[in-house]
C-alpha positions as CSV (number, residue, x, y, z in Angstrom):
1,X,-49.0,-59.3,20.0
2,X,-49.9,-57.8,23.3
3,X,-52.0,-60.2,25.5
4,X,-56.3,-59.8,25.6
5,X,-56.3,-56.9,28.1
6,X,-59.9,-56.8,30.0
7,X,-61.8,-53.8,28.8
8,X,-62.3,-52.0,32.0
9,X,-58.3,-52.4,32.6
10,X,-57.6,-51.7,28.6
11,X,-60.0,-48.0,29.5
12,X,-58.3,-47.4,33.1
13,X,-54.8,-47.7,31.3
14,X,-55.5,-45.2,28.3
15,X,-57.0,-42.9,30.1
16,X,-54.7,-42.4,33.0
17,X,-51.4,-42.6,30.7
18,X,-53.5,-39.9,28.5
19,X,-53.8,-37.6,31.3
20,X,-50.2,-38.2,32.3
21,X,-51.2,-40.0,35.6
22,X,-49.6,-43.9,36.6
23,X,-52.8,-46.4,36.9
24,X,-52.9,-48.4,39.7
25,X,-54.2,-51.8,38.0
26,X,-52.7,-52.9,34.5
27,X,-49.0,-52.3,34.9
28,X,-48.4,-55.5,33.9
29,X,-49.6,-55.3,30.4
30,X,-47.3,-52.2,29.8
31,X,-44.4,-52.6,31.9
32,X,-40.8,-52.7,29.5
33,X,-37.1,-52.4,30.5
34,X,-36.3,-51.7,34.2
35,X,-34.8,-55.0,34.3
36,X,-32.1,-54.5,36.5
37,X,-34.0,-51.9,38.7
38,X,-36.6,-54.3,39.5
39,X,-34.6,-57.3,39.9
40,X,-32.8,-55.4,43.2
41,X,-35.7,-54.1,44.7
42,X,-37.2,-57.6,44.0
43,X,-34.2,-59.3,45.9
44,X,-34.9,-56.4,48.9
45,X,-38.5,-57.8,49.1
46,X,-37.2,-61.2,49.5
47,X,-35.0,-60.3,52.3
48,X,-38.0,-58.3,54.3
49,X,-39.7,-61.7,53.8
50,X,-36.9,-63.4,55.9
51,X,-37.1,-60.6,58.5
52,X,-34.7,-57.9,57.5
53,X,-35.5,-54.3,56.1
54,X,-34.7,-52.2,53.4
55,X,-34.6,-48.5,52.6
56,X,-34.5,-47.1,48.9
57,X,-35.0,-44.0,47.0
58,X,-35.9,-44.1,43.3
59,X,-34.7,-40.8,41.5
60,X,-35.2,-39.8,38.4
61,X,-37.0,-36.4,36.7
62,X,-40.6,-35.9,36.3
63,X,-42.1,-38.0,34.2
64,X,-39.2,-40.8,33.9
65,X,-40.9,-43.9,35.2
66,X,-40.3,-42.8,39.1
67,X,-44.0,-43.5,40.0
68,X,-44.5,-46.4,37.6
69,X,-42.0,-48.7,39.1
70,X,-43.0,-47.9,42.4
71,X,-46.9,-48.7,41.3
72,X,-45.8,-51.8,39.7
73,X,-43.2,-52.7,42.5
74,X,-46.6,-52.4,44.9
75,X,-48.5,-54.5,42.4
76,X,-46.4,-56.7,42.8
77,X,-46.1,-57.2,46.9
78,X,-49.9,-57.3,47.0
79,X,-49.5,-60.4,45.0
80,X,-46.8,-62.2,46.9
81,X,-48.5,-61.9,50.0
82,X,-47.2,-58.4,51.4
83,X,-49.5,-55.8,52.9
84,X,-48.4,-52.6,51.5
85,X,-49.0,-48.7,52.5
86,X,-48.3,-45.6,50.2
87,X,-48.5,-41.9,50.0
88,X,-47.4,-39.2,48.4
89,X,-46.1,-36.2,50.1
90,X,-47.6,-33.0,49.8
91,X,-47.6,-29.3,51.7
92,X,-50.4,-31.5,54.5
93,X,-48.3,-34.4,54.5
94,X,-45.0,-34.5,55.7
95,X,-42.4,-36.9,58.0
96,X,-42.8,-33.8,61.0
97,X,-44.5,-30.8,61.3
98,X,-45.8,-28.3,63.9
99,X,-49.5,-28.7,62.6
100,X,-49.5,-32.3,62.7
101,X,-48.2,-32.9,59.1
102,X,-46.6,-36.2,60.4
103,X,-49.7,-38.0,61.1
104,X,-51.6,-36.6,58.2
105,X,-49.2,-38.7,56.4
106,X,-49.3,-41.5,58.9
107,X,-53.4,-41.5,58.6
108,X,-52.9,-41.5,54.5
109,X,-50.7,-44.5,54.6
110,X,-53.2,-46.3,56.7
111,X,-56.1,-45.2,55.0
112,X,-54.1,-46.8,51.6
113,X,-53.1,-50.3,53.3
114,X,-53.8,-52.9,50.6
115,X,-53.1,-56.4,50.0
116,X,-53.5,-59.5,47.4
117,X,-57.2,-59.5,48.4
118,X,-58.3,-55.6,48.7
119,X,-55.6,-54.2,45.8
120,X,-57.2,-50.2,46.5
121,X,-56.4,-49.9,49.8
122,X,-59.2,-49.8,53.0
123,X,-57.8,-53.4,53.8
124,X,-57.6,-52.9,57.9
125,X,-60.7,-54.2,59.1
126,X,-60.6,-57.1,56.7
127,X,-56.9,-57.7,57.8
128,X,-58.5,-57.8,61.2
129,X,-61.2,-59.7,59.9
130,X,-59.0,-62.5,58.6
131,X,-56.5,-62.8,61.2
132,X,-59.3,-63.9,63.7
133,X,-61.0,-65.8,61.2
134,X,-58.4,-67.6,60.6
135,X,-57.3,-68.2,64.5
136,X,-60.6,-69.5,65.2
137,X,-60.4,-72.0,61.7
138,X,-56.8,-72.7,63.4
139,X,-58.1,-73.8,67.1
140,X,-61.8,-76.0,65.3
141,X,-59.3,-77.9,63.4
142,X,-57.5,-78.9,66.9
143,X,-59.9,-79.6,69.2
144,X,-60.7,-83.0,70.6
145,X,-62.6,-85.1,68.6
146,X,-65.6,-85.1,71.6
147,X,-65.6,-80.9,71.5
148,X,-66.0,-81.2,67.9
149,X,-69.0,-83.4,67.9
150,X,-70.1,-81.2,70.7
151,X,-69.5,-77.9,68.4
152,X,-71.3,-79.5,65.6
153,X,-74.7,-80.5,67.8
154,X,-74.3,-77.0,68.8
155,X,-74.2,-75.5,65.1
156,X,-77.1,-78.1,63.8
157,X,-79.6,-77.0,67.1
158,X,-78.4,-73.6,66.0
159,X,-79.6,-73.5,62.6
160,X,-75.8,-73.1,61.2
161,X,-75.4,-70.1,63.6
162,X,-71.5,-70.2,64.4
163,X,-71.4,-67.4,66.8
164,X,-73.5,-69.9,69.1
165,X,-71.1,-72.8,67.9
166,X,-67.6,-70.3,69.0
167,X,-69.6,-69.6,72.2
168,X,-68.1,-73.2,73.3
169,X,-66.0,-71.8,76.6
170,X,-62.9,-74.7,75.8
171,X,-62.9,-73.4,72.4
172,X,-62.9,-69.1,72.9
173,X,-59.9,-70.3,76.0
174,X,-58.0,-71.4,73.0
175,X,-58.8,-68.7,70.6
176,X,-58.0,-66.1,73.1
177,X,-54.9,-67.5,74.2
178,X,-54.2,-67.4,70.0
179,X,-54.9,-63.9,69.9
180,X,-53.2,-63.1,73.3
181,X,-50.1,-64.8,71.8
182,X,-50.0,-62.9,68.9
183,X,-50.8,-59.0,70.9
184,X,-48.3,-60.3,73.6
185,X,-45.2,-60.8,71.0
186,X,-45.7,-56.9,70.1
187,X,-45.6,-55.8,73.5
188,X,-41.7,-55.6,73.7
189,X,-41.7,-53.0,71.2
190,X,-42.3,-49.3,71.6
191,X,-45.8,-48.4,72.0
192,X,-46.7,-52.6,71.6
193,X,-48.0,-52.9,75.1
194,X,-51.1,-49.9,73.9
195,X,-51.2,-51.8,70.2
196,X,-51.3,-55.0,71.6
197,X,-54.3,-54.1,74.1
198,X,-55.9,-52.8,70.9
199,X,-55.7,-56.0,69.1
200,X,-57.7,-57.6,72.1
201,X,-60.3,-55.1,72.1
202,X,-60.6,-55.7,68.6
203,X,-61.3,-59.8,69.6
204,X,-63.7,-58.7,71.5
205,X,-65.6,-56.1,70.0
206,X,-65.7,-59.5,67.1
207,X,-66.4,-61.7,69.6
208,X,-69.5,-60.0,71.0
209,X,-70.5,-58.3,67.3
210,X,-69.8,-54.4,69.2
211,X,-70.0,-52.5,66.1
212,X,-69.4,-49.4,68.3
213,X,-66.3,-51.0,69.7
214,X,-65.0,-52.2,66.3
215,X,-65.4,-48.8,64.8
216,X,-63.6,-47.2,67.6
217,X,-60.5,-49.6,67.2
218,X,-60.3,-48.6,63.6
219,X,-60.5,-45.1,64.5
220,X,-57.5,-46.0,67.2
221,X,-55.3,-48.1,64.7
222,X,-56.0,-45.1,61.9
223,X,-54.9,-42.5,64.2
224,X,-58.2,-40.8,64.0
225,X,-58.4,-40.0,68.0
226,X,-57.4,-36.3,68.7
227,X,-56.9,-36.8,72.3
228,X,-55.9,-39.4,74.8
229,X,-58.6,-38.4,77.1
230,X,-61.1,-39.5,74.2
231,X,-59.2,-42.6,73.5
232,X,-59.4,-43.2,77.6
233,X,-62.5,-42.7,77.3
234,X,-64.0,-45.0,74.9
235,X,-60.9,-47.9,74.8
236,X,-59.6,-47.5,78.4
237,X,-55.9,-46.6,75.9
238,X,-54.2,-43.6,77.5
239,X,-52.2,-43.5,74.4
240,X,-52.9,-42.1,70.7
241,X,-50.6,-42.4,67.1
242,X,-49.4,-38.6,67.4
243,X,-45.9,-36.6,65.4
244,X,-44.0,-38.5,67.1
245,X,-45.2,-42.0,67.4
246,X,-46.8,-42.6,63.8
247,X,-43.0,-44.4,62.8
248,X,-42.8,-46.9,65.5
249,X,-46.3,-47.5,64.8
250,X,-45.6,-48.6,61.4
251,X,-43.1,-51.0,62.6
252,X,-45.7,-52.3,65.1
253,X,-48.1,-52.4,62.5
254,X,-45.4,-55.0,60.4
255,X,-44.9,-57.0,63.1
256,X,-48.5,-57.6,63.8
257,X,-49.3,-58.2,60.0
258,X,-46.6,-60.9,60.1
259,X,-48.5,-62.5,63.0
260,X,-51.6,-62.4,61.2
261,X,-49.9,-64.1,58.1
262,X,-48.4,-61.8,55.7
263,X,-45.7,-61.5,54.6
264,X,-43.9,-58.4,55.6
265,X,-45.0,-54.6,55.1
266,X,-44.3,-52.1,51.9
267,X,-43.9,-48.5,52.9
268,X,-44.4,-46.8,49.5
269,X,-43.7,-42.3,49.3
270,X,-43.5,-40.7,46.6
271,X,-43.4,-36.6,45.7
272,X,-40.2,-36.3,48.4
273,X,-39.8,-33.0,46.5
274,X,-42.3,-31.7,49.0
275,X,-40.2,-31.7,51.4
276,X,-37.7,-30.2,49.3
277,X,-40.0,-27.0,48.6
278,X,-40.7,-26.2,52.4
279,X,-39.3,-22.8,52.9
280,X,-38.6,-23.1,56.8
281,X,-35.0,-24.8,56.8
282,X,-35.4,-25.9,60.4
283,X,-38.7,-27.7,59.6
284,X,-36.8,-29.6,56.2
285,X,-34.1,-30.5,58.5
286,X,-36.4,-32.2,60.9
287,X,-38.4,-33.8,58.0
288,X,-34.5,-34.9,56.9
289,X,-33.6,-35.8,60.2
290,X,-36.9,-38.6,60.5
291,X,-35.6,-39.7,57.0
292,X,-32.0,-40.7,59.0
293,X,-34.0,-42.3,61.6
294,X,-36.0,-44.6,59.7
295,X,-32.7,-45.2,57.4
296,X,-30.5,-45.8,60.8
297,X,-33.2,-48.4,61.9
298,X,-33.0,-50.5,58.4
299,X,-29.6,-50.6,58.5
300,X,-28.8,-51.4,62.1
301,X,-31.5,-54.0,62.3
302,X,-34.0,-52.1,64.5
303,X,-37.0,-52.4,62.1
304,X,-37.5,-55.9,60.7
305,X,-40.1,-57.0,58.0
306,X,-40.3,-53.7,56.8
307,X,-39.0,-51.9,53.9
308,X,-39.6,-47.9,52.4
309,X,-39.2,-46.9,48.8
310,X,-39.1,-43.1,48.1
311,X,-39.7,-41.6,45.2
312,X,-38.1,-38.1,44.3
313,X,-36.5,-36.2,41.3
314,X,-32.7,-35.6,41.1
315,X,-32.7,-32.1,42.7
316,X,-34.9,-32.9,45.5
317,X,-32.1,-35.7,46.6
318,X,-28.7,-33.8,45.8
319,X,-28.9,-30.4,46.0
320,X,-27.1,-29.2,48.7
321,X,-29.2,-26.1,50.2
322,X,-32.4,-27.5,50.3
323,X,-32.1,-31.4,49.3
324,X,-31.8,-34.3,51.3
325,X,-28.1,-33.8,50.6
326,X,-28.8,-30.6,52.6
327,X,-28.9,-32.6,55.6
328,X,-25.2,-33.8,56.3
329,X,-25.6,-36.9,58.0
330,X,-27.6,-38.0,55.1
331,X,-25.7,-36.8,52.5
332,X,-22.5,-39.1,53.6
333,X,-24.5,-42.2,54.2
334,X,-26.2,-41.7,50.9
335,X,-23.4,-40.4,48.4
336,X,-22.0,-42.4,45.9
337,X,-18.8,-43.9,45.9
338,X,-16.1,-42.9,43.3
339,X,-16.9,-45.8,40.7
340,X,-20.2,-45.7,39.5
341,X,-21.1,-44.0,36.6
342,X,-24.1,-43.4,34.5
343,X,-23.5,-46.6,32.9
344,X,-22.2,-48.7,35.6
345,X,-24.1,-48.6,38.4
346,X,-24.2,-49.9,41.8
347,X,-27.6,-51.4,42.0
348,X,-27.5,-52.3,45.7
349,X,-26.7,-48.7,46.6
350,X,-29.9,-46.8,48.4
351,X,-30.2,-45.1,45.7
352,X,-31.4,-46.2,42.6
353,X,-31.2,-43.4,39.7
354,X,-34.0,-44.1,36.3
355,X,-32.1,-43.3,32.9
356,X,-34.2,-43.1,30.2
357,X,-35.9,-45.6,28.3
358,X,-33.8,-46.8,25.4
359,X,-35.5,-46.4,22.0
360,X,-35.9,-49.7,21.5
361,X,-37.9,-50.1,25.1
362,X,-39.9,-47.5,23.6
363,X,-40.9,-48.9,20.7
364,X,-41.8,-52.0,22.6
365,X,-44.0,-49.8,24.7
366,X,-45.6,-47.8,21.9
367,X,-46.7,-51.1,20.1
368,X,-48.3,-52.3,23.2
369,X,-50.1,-48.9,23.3
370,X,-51.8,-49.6,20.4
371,X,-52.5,-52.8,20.8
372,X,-54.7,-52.0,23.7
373,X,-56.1,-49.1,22.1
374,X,-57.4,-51.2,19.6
375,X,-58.5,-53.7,21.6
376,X,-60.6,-50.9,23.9
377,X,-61.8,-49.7,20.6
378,X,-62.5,-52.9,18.4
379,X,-60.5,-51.8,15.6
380,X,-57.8,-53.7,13.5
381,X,-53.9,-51.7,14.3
382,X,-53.4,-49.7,11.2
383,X,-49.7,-48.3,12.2
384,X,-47.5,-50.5,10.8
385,X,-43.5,-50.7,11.9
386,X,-42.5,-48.1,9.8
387,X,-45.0,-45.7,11.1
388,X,-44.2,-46.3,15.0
389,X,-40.1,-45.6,14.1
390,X,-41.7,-42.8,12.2
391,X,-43.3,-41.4,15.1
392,X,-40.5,-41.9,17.8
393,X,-38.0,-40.3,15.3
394,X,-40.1,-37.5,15.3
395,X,-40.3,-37.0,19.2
396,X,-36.6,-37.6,19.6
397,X,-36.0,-35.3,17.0
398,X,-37.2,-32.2,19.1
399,X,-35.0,-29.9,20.3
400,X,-33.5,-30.6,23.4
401,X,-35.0,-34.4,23.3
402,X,-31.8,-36.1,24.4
403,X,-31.7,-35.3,27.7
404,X,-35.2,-33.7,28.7
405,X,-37.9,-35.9,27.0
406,X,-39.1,-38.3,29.2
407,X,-41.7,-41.5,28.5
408,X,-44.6,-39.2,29.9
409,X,-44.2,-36.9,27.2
410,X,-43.8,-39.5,24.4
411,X,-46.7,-41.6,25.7
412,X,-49.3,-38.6,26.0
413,X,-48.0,-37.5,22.2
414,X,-48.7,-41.5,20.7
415,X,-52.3,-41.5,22.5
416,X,-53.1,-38.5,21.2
417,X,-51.8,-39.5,17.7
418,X,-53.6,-42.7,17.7
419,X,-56.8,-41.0,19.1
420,X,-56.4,-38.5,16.0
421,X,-55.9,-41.7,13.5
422,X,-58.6,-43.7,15.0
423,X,-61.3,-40.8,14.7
424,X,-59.5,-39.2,11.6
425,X,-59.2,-42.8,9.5
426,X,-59.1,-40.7,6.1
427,X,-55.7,-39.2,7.8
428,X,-52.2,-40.4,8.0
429,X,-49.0,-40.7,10.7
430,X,-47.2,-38.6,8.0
431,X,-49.8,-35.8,7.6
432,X,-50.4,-35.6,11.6
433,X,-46.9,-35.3,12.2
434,X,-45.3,-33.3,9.3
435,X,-42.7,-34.1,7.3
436,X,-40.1,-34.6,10.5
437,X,-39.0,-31.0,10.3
438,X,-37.1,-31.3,13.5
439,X,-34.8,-33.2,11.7
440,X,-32.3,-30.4,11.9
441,X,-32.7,-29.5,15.4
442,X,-30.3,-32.7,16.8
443,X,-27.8,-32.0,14.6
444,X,-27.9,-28.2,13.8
445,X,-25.4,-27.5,10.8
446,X,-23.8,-30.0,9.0
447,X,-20.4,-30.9,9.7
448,X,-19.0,-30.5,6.6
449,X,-20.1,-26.8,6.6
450,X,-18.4,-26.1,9.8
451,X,-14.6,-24.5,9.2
452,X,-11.6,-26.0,10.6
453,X,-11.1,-22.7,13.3
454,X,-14.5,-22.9,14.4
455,X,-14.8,-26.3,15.2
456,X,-13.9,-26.0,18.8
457,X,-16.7,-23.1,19.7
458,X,-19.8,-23.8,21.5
459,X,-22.4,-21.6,22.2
C-alpha cells in the first residue's frame, strides 16, 4: 500500500503525469526501477562532494523516464545539501550563439538555482542571505567574552536591534575578514577577481541595508547587465557574464557555494535535441564544441565540485550528421567500447542509455497510481490485480508496443482509465478497454499456420 501522500502533492502528481509533463515535487512516492541508473549517478554526486566533477548524458526516447530521473536525481541533491541549477534547451537557449543564446541559457540556470531550503528555484539572494548570516553567527560565537557582554548591552539599549549590536567595529573587522577570506579564495580563478569583488559589494549593500545595491548585485550575479559600462557604472565591475564567460562563471559560482556551505553544484539540461535541430552546421558545431570543453574540464580536473547531467534522446547523441556524434572529438571520447550491450552495460560510462521499464516495474507503478488517485479522491481502489495485468496486457498488446511504447504513454492511458472508472462507477476495466482485441497484433498469424517454405520471409 502506497504511503499517505499529501493532497496538494497527491493533485500536483496526477495532474502533471496526466498532461504527460514530469512534476517537480512528489517523485518519491512514484519512483520504480532505475536501480542501477541511480545508484551511479548517486556514487558521481558523492565524488563532487569530495571535490571532483562529473559529466553525464542520460539518453533514452521521448517519454522513457529521461526527465524523471533527472527531476528525481535534482530532488535528491537539494536534500543532501547540494545547490542545483537546470534548464532545458530550446531555439533561445543554447551553449553559444550569435544572439546571445549562451547566456539566455546561463540567466535560466541562475534564475532555477534551488536548494534543500528554496526546492523551486529563486534561491540566490537567500544563498547570499545565509552565507553572511551565518559568518556573522560564526564570528558572535568567538568573540571575547568582554565584547560579548559588550554586544549584549548594546542589543538590550537597542531594543533587540542587531544591526546596532553588528555595528561593534572589533566584530564587523572579523566578519569582513570572513567574507574577504571566502571572495579572496575565488580570485585565482577565471573571472574570480570581478566575482569575488561582487561578493563584497554584496556584504556591504547587507551591511548598510542598500536595497538599491543588493538588487544591483543580483542583477550582476544573474547576468542581467547588458553592458560593462552599466555595470561600471553602478558596481565600479568593468566586467559582465557574456557568450563566452557564462561557463567559467558556473564554476565560480560552485566554488563560492562550497564556501558558503554547500555541498557542491548540480548542473541539470535537458531537451539537448535542440541543439540537434539547429540548421546552421557551424553554429551546432560550436554548441558541440562548448559541450567538449566542459567535458575536457571534468575529466582533466579543471572544474571541481561541479557536475552536469544532460538529458537527450538517442538520435540527438549518435547520429552522425547532425548529433553530438557529429562532432568528432566528441564522438571518440563518448563512443562505446566493444563490450557493452543492451543488457550489459557499463554504468560508469558518460553515457547512461534508459531501457524500458520492465512489466513488472510497471505494474508496481500503476498500483501506486491508483493508490494516490484514490487517496486525492477519497475513494476505496476498486481495480483489483487482475484488472491492472488486464490493463498493461492491453497496452503491450498494441502494435508496435515492444519497442516504441514508452511509460508516458502507458501512464497517461491508466489516468485516464481510472478517471473514466472513478466518474463512470456503473462501468468496468473490461468494457472501457474491449475485449483485448490487440491480442493478435504481437503475434500476427499463428505459428502452426505458417508453412515450412515460408518460414524464413519477413515483410
Amino acid at each position: 500500500m502506497t504511503k499517505q501522500v499529501p493532497t496538494r502533492i497527491a493533485n500536483i502528481l496526477i495532474n502533471a503525469l496526466k498532461g504527460g509533463v514530469v512534476p517537480r515535487a512528489g517523485l518519491e512516492y512514484i519512483t520504480v526501477g532505475r536501480t542501477q541508473e541511480i545508484a551511479a549517478i548517486l556514487h558521481d554526486i558523492e565524488m563532487i562532494e569530495e571535490g571532483g566533477a562529473s559529466f553525464r548524458f542520460i539518453v533514452g526516447k521521448y517519454g522513457s523516464g529521461k526527465s524523471f530521473l533527472l527531476q528525481t536525481i535534482r530532488n535528491y541533491a537539494t536534500a543532501k545539501g547540494f545547490a542545483v541549477v537546470d534548464a532545458d534547451l530550446s531555439p533561445e537557449r543554447r551553449f553559444a550563439g550569435t544572439k546571445g543564446q549562451g547566456l539566455a541559457t546561463y540567466k535560466e540556470l541562475i534564475k532555477n538555482l534551488s536548494t534543500k531550503s528554496k526546492p523551486d528555484g529563486g534561491a540566490l539572494p537567500l544563498i547570499l542571505e545565509k552565507w553572511i548570516s551565518g559568518i556573522q553567527m560564526s564570528v558572535r560565537t568567538r568573540l571575547p567574552a568582554e565584547e560579548i557582554e559588550n554586544v549584549r548591552s548594546r542589543e538590550k539599549s537597542a531594543a533587540g536591534d542587531m544591526a546596532e549590536a553588528d555595528s561593534s567595529a572589533e566584530f564587523d573587522r572579523e566578519v569582513e575578514r570572513q567574507i574577504y577570506a571566502v571572495a579572496g579564495s575565488l580570485e585565482g580563478m577565471v573571472n574570480g577577481f570581478e566575482f569575488a569583488k561582487a561578493v563584497v559589494l554584496y556584504w556591504k549593500a547587507y551591511r548598510e541595508d542598500d536595497a538599491a545595491l543588493k538588487s544591483n548585485v543580483l542583477r550582476w550575479f544573474r547576468g542581467e547587465y547588458p553592458t560593462r559600462k552599466e555595470a561600471k557604472a553602478d558596481l565600479g565591475i568593468n566586467f559582465i557574464v557574456t557568450d563566452e564567460t557564462w561557463y567559467d562563471f558556473l564554476k565560480i559560482f560552485a566554488a563560492f557555494l562550497v564556501g558558503a556551505g554547500y555541498k557542491g553544484m548540480l548542473v541539470i539540461i535537458d531537451e539537448l535535441v535542440n541543439i540537434f535541430k539547429i540548421p546552421n552546421s557551424i553554429t551546432r558545431a560550436n554548441n558541440y564544441e562548448k559541450i567538449l570543453t566542459m567535458y575536457n574540464d571534468v575529466l582533466q580536473g579543471k572544474a571541481r565540485h561541479i557536475g552536469f547531467l544532460m538529458g537527450g534522446t538517442p538520435q540527438c547523441i549518435e547520429d552522425k550528421y547532425k548529433g553530438v556524434f557529429s562532432y568528432e572529438a566528441l564522438r571518440s571520447r563518448l563512443a562505446e567500447g566493444h563490450f557493452a550491450t543492451a543488457d550489459v552495460k557499463d554504468l560508469s560510462a558518460p553515457i547512461i542509455r534508459l531501457q524500458m521499464l520492465t512489466q513488472e516495474e510497471m505494474y508496481i507503478l500503476v498500483e501506486k497510481l491508483q493508490n494516490i488517485h484514490a487517496q486525492l479522491y477519497n475513494y476505496t481502489p476498486a481495480l483489483a490485480q487482475e484488472d491492472l495485468v488486464y490493463f498493461l496486457t492491453v497496452e503491450y498488446n498494441r502494435v508496435g508496443a515492444e519497442t516504441h511504447i514508452t511509460p508516458r504513454e502507458i501512464i497517461r492511458d491508466f489516468i485516464e482509465l481510472i478517471n473514466i472508472l472513478h466518474q463512470n462507477p456503473q462501468k468496468t476495466v473490461s468494457q472501457i478497454l474491449g475485449d483485448n482485441s490487440f491480442e493478435m497484433a504481437k503475434g500476427g498469424i499463428p505459428d502452426e499456420e505458417i508453412q515450412d517454405e515460408f518460414r524464413e520471409f519477413e515483410i
